[in-house]
N, C-alpha and C positions, 0 to 999 in steps of 0.2 A: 455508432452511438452518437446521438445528439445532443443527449441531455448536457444541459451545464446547470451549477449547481452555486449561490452566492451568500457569504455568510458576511460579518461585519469585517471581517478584514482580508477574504479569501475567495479567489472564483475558481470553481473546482470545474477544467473542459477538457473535453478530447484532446488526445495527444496528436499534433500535426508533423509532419515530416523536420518542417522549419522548427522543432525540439530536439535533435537529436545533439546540433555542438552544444544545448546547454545543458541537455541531460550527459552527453560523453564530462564534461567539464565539472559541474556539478560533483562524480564520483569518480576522476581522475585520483590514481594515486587513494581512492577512501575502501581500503580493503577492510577496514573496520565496520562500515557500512555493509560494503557489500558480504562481509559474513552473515550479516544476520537476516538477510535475504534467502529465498529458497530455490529462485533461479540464475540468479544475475552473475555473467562470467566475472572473474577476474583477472587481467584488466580488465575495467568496462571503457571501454573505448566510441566517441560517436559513431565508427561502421557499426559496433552492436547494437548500438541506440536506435540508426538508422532502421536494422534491421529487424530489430522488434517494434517498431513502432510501422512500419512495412507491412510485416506479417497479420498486424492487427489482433484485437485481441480475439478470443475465442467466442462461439455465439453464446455462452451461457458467461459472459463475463463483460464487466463493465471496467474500465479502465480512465483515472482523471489523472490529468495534470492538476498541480496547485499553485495557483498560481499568486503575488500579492498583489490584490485591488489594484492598491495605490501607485505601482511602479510595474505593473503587468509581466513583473517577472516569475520566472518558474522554480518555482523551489524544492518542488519533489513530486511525488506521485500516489496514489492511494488507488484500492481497486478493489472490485467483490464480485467473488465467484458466486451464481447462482447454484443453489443444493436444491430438491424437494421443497418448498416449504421455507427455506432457508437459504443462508446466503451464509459465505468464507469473506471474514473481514482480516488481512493478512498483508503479509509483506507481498512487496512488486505486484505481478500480476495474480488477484485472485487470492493472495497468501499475502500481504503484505502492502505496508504504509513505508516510507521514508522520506523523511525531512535532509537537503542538503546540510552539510556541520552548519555552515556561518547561520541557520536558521532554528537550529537548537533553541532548548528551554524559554520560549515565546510563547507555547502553546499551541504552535502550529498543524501539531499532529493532533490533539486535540478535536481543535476548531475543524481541522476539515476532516477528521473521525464525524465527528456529530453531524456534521450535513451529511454525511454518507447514509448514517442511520438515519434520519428523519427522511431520506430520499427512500430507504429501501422499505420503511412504513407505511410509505404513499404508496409505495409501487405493489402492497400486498404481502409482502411478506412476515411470517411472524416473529423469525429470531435469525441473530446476526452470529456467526460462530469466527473465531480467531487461535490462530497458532501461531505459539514464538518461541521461539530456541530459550531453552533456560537461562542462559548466561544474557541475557538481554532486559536488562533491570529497566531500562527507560521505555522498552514500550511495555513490560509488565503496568509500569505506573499508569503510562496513558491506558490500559485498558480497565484499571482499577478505577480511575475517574471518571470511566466511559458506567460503570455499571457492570460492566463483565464480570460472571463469575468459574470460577474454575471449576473445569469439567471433567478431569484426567489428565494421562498423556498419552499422546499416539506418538506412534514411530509411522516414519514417511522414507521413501527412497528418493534420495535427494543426489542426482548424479552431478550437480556444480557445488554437494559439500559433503563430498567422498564418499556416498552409499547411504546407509540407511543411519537415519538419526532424529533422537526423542526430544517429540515438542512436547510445549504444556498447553492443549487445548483450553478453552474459555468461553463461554457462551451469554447471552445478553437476552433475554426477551425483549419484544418490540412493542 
């Protein structure tokens, strides 16, 4: 992937090998974090940073870093899986958004939500779909200001949070 993506306070680019001590760092010790994720080991450590940013992400998936403008540092990651038609706007790869702590309630997740949808508008598609573990009040909110509406819940076999477990799916037209 090439795209890079640029909002008033955020350049959203490819993940390069040279991110992984900041992404190992980043979620050192943030098991809070990494719960509400649907792949990410616990510990996350840079080997596994290295290692999924390695492996690359999947061909039907897009994957950014986030980065801030002004100080071209990395503060978390946002991603979407390609569906039919559709696209999974989620935590980590494909399923998921995370802002490191120290970048909390900025709007960061936010802001680089919304370039994600205006990017996947361009790119053709008509709706953005998202899953989050119930007990995750902070990205319910970001997807409540994104437009997202609630769509059900699915149940997912999630083998890094102990088997099968119910999200609240969410959907957005484009």
């Amino acid at each position: 992937m090439t795209t890079t993506l640029r909002t008033a306070r955020l350049t959203l680019r490819p993940l390069a090998a040279a991110d992984a001590p900041r992404l190992g760092a980043l979620l050192a010790g943030e098991s809070a974090i990494i719960r509400m994720t649907a792949r990410l080991p616990d510990p996350y450590t840079e080997a596994a940073a290295r290692a999924w940013i390695a492996g690359g992400a999947a061909a039907n998936e897009q994957v950014f870093g986030v980065i801030l403008s002004a100080s071209a540092e990395l503060i978390g990651c946002i991603g979407v899986m390609r569906e039919p038609g559709t696209a999974g706007l989620g935590y980590w790869i494909g399923r998921g958004y995370w802002i490191g702590r120290g970048y909390w309630n900025r709007g960061f997740a936010t802001e680089a939500a919304r370039a994600v949808l205006d990017w996947a508008r361009g790119d053709g598609l008509s709706a953005i779909s998202a899953e989050v573990f119930h007990d995750n009040p902070a990205s319910l909110r970001v997807l409540a200001k994104l437009g997202f509406a609630p769509a059900g819940d699915v149940e997912r076999d999630l083998p890094a949070r102990g088997g099968r477990r119910r999200l609240r799916r969410f959907v957005r037209r484009l």
